[in-house]
C-alpha positions as CSV (number, residue, x, y, z in Angstrom):
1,X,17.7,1.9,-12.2
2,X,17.5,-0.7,-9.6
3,X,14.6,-2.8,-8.1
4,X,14.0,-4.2,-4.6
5,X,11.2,-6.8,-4.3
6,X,9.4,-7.9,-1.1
7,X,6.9,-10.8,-0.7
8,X,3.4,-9.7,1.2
9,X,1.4,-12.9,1.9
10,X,-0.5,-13.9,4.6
11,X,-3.7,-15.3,5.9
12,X,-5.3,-11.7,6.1
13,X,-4.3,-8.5,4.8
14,X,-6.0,-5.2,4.3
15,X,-5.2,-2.3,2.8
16,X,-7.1,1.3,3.4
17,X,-7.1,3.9,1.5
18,X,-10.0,6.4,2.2
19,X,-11.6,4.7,4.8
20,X,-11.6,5.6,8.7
21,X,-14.8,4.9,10.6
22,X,-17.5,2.3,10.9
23,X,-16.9,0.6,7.1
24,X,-13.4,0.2,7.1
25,X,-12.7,-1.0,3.2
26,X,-9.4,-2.6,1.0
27,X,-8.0,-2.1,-1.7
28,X,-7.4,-5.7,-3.7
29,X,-4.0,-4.7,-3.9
30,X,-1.4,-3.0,-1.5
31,X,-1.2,0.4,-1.3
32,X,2.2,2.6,-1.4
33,X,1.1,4.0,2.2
34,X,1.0,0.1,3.6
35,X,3.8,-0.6,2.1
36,X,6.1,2.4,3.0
37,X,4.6,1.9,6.4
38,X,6.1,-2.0,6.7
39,X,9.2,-0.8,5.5
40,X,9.6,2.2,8.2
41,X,8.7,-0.3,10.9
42,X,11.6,-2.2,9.3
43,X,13.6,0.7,10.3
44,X,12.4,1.9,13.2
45,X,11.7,5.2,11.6
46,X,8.8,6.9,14.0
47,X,6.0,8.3,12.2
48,X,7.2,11.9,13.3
49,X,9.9,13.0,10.4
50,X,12.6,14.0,12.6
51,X,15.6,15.9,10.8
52,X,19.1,14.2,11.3
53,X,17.8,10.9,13.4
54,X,19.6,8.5,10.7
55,X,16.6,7.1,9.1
56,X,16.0,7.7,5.3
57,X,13.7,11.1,4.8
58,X,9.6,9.9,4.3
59,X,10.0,12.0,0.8
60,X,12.9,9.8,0.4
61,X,11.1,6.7,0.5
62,X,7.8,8.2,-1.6
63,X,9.7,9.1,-4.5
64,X,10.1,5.1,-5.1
65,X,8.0,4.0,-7.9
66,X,5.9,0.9,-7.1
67,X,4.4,-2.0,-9.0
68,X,2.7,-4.8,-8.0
69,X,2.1,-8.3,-9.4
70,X,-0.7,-10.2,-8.2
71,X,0.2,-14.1,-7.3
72,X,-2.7,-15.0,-5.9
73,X,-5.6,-12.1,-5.6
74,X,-7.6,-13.8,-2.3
75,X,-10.9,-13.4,-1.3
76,X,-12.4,-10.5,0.0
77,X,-14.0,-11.1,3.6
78,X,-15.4,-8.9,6.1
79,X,-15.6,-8.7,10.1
80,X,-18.0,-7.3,12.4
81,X,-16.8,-5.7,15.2
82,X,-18.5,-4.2,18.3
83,X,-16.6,-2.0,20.8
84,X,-16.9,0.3,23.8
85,X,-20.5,-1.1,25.3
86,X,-21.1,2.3,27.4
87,X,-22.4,1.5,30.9
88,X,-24.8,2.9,33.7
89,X,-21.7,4.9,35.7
90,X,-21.2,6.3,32.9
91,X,-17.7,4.1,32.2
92,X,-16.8,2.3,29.0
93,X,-17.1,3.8,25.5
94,X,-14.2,4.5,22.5
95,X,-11.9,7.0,23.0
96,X,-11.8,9.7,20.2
97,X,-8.9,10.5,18.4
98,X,-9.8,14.6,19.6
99,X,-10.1,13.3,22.8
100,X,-13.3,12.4,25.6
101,X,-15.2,9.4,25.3
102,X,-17.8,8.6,22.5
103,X,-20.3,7.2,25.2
104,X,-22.1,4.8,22.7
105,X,-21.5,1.0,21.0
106,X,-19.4,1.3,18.0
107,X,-20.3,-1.1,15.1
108,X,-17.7,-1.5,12.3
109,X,-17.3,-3.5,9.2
110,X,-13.8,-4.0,8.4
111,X,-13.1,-5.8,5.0
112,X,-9.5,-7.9,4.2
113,X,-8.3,-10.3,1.4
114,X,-7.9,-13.3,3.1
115,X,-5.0,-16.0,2.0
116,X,-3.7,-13.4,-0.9
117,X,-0.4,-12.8,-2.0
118,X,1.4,-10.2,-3.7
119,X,5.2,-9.5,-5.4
120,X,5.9,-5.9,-4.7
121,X,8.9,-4.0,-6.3
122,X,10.0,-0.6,-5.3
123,X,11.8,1.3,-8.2
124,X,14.4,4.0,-7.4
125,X,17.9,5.3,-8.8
126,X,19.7,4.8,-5.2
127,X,21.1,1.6,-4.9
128,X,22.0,2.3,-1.8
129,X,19.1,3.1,-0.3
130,X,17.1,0.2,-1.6
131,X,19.8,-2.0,-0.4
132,X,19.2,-0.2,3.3
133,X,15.9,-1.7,3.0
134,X,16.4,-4.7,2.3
135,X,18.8,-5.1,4.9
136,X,16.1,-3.7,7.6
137,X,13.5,-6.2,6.2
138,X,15.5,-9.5,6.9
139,X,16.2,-8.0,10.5
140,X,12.9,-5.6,11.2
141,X,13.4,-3.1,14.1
142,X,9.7,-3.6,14.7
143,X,6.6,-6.0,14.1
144,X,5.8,-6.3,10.2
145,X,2.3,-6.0,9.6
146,X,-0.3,-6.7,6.1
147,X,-1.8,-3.5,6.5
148,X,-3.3,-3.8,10.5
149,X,-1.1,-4.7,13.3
150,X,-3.2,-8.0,13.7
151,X,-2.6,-9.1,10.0
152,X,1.4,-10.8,10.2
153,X,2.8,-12.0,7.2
154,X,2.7,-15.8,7.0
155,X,5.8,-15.8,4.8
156,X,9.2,-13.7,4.7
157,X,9.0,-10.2,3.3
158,X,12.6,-10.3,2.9
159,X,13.6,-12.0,0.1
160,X,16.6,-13.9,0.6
161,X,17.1,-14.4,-3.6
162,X,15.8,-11.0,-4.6
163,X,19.7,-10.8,-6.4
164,X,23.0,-11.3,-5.3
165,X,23.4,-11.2,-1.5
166,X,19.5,-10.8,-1.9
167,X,19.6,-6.9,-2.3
168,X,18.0,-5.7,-5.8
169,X,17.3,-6.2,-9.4
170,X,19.2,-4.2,-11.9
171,X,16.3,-4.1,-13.8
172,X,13.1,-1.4,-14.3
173,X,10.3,-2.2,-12.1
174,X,8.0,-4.1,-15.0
175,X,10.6,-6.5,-16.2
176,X,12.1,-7.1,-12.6
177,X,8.2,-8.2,-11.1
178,X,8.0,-10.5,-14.5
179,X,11.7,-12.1,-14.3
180,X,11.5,-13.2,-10.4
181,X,10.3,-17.1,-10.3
182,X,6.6,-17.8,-10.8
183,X,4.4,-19.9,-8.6
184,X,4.8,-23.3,-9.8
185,X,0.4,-22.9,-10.4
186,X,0.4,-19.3,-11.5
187,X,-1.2,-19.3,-15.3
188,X,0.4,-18.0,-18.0
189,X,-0.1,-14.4,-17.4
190,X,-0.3,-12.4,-14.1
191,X,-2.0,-9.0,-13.0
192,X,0.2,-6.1,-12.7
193,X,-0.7,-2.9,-11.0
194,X,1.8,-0.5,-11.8
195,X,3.0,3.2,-11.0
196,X,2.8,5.5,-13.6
197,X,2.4,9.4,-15.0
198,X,-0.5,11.5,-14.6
199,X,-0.9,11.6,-18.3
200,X,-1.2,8.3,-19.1
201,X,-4.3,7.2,-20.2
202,X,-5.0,4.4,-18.8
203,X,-4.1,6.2,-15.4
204,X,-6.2,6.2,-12.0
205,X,-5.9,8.0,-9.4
206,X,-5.3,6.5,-5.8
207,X,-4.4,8.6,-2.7
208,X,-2.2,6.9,-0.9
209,X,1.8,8.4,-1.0
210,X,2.4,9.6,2.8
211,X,3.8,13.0,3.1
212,X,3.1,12.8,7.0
213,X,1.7,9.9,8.5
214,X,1.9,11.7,12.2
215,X,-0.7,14.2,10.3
216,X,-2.2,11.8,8.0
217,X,-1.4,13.6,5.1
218,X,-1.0,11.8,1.6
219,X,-0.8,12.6,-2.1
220,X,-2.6,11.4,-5.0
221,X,-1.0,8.2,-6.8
222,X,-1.4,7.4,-10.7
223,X,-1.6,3.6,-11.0
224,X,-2.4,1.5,-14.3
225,X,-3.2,-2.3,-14.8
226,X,-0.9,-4.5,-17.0
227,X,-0.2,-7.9,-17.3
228,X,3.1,-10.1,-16.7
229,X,4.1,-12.6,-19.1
230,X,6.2,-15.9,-18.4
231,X,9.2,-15.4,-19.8
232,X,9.2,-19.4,-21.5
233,X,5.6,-17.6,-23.1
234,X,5.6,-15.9,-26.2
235,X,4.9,-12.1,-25.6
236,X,1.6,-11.1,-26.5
237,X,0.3,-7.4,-27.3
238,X,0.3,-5.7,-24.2
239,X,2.3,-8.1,-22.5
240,X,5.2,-7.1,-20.1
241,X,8.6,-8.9,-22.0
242,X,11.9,-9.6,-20.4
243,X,15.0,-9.8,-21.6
244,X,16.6,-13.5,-21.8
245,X,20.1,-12.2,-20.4
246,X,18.5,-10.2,-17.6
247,X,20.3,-11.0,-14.4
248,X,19.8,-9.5,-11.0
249,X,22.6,-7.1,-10.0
């Protein structure tokens, strides 16, 4: 099992789950269907799946467990937006997704996490796929975004010491999110928001896993909260531990 990790910090970042119209809320973490959507523009994969073009299958990337650890949560913030003042000719207006013009002032609300910044691993068995990634990320076909085309990351995705030649962890997802280096303030425990099995528990359920993001189709998610430990701190109950040996591979 292998692990690649990618850095998402910027000024602003939001990340939508259910929300399409005048409130447009985040999650306080990133979703699987923002990140999977950074890493296709990586590739220049269009959001039409299109058999035999050379990019790795959306299912592909989907099946790729993710995890989370939270370096610094932000603040959430909101906007207010106006758009389309309709005039007396009966120009201006917002264009519907269906089509025609929605002759009337649109007034949104659209939430973000300003100056956040996550760690996020994505776990999978191909070594060689997750290596593809990475290699797309240091050298993105298209713009990287936090979530919106406006929010840019303020800091590399790519991680140039994410293992040797920077390409992936030989580790499970948990212990490779702990083991990569700390921010020199970070406490002595940090938020972990990881994938998981429908039976577990402590599960939640998050819809977010594209199966078609031309249609806007997605599945549901099962996510649980954990906590990181320092690897200099002594595990406590609950606590995510990592080996001493460990070494990225």
């Amino acid at each position: 099992m292998s692990t690649l990790l990618l850095r998402l910090e910027g000024p602003m970042q939001s990340w939508g789950v259910d929300s399409r119209f005048e409130v447009r809320f985040t999650e306080r973490v990133p979703s699987k269907s923002g990140v999977l959507g950074l890493v296709c523009a990586a590739l220049g994969k269009p959001r039409e799946e299109r058999a035999g073009d050379g990019h790795p299958a959306l299912a592909a990337l989907a099946a790729l467990r993710m995890g989370v650890r939270v370096d610094q949560p932000g603040t959430v913030a909101v906007d207010y937006h106006t758009a389309g003042k309709p005039y007396a000719d009966g120009s201006g207006g917002v264009m519907r997704a269906s089509g025609g013009l929605r002759q009337e002032t649109v007034i949104s609300r659209r939430y973000y996490l300003a100056d956040a910044s996550f760690l996020v691993g994505l776990e999978g068995e191909d070594g060689a796929l997750l290596t593809r990634l990475h290699a797309a990320l240091r050298a993105p076909m298209w713009q990287l975004a936090l979530g919106r085309k406006a929010f840019v990351p303020s800091a590399p995705v790519w991680l140039a010491d994410g293992g040797p030649e920077g390409a992936c962890w030989a580790l499970p997802l948990a212990e490779a999110l702990a083991r990569y280096p700390w921010p020199e303030d970070a406490p002595a425990r940090l938020p972990l928001v990881l994938e998981c099995a429908p039976g577990d528990e402590a599960a939640l359920g998050r819809r977010d896993v594209p199966l078609d993001f031309a249609g806007r189709r997605f599945a549901l998610r099962y996510i649980r909260a954990d906590w990181a430990a320092r690897p200099s701190v002594e595990k406590e109950d609950g606590d995510v531990s990592v080996p001493a040996d460990a070494e990225p591979a």
